[in-house]
C-alpha positions as CSV (number, residue, x, y, z in Angstrom):
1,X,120.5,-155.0,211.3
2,X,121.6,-152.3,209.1
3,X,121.7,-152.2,204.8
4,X,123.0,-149.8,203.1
5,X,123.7,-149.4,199.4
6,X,127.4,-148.7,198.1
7,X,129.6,-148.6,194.7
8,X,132.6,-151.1,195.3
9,X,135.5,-151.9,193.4
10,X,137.1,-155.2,193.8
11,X,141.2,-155.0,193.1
12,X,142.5,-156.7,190.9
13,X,146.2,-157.4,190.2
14,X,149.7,-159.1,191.8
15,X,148.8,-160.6,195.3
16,X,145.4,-159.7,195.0
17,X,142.0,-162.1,194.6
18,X,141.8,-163.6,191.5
19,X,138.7,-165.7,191.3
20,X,135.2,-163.5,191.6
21,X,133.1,-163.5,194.4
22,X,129.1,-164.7,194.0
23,X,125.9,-163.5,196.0
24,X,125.7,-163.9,199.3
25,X,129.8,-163.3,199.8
26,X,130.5,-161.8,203.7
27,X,133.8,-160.0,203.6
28,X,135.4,-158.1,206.7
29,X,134.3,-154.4,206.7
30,X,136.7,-152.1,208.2
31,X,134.3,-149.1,209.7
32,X,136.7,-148.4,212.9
33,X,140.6,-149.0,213.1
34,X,141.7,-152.1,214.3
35,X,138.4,-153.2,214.5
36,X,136.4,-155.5,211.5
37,X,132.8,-156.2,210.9
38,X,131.3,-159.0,208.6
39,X,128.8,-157.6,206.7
40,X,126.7,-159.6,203.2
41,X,127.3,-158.3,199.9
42,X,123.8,-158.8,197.8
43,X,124.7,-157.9,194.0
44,X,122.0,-156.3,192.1
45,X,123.1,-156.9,188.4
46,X,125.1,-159.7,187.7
47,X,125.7,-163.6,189.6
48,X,129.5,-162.9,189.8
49,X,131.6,-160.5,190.8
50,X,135.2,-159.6,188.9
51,X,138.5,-158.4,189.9
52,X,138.5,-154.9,188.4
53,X,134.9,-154.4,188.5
54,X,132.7,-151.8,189.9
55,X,129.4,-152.1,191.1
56,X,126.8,-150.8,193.1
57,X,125.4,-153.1,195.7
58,X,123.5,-153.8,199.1
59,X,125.9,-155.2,202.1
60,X,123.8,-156.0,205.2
61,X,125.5,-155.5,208.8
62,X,123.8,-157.7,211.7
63,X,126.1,-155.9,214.4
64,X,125.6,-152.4,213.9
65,X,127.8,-151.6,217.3
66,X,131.0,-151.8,215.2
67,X,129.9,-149.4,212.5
68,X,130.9,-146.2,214.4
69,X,130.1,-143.0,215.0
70,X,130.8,-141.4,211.3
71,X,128.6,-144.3,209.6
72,X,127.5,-141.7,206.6
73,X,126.6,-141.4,203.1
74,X,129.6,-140.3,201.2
75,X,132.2,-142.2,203.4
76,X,134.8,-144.9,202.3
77,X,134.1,-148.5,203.0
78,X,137.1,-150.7,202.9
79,X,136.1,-154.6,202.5
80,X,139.0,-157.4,203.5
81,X,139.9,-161.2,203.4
82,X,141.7,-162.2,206.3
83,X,144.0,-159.5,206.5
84,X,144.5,-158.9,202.6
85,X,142.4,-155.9,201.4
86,X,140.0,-156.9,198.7
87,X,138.6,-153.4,197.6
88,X,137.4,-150.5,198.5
89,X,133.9,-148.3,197.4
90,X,131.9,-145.7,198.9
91,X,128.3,-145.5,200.8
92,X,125.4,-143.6,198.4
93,X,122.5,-145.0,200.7
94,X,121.7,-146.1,203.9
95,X,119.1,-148.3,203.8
């Protein structure tokens, strides 16, 4: 298992999620194309969290084989439901 710490932003807007996500919530991570991992969100400040926002949080990643080989601070994480993309943020921390 890997955690890492990251500042998302959930989208908000036409044909995109409207109701907030809570702790615990295991979107797909996309890390290498084509290819999606589940990882946990853990939120750090508030219970819910809202279309629009930004936040920095913990996401935890059980399979680390689908992370790749550029799995480094700075880079873009991109976070999806089914196929929809529900935000985007970047690593600050590897955990």
């Amino acid at each position: 298992m890997i955690k890492i710490k990251a500042k998302i932003k959930l989208y908000s807007g036409e044909n995109k999620r409207k109701y907030p996500f809570i702790n615990g919530y295991k979107p797909l991570f996309l890390f290498i194309e084509e290819l999606k991992t589940s990882g946990r969100i853990t939120l750090f400040i508030q219970e819910e969290f809202i279309p629009g926002e930004q936040e920095v949080v913990e996401i935890s990643f059980l399979n680390t084989k689908y992370l790749g080989q550029d799995f480094k601070v700075g880079k873009c994480i991109k976070f999806h439901e089914s196929m929809e993309p529900l935000g985007e943020g970047e690593r600050i921390e590897i955990l």
